[in-house]
N, C-alpha and C positions, 0 to 999 in steps of 0.2 A: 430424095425421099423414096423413090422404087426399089433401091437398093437397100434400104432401110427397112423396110418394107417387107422385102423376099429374105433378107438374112434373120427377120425378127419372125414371121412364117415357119420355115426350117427350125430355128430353135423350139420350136413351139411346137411343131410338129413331132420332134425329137421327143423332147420330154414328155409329151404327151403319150407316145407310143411305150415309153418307158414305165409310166405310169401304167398304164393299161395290160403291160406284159408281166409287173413284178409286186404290183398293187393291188389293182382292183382287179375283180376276179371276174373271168368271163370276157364275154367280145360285146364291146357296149360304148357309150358316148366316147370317153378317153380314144378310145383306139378309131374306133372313125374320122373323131376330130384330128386325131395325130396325121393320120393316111389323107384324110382333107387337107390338113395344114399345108402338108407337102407337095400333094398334086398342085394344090393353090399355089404354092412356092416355085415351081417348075413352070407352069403356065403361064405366070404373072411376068416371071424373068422374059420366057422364049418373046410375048409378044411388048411389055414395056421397055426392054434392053437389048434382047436383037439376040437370034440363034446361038455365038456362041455363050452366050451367059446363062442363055437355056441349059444348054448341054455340061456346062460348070456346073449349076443349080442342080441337076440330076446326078451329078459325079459326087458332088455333096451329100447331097440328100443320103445318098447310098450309103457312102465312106463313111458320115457320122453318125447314120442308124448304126452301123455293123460297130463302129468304135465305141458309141454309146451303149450297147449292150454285151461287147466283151469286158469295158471297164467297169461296166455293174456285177458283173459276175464275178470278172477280180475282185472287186473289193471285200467281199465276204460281207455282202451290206447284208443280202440273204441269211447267212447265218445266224445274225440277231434276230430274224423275223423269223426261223424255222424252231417249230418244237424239238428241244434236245435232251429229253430226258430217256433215264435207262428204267427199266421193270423188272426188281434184284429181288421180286418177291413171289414164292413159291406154293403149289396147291398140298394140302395135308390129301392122301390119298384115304379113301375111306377104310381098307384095307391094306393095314402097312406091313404086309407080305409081299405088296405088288411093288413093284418099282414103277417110276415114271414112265421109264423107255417099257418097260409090257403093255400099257395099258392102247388099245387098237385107238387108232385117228382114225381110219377109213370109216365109209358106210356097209364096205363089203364086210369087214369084221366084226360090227355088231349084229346082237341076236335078232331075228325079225320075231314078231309077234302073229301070229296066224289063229 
């Protein structure tokens, strides 16, 4: 059941941090809960199973945060959640003597009013 326990922690922790990295937005319940999960997972091993299962638990913890968030980013889950549109549409200039590229961006090149 401890072991059961501290493995079912760790996943929950995991995906929590997961969520809270690539879902919800901000540093908020998910991502505390995930970083709780884990400390819980770590602690519960070192003193219900004995040091080295502590120190396994922490090797874990590590290895399948770092695994769990390069395979998110492989997956291109991202891509379906990110805006991908292109803007193929252009200003009429008031004066079409001017070209695009004349017309100043800075504030240093417009006229100031005094």
């Amino acid at each position: 059941m401890n072991v059961f326990l501290v493995v079912l922690l760790v996943l929950a922790g995991v995906a929590l941090l997961l969520m809270e990295m690539f879902l919800l937005p901000g540093f908020g319940i998910a991502g505390i809960g995930g970083f709780g999960c884990l400390v819980a997972a770590v602690v519960l091993a070192w003193l219900w199973i004995g040091h080295i299962a502590g120190y396994v638990t922490l090797a874990a913890c590590l290895v399948l945060s770092g695994l769990a968030i390069w395979g998110f980013l492989r997956s291109h889950a991202l891509d379906k959640m990110a805006l991908d549109s292109k803007i193929d549409s252009h200003v009429e200039l008031a004066n079409n003597k001017l070209k695009q590229d004349d017309v100043p961006t800075s504030s240093a090149e417009e006229p100031t009013n005094h």
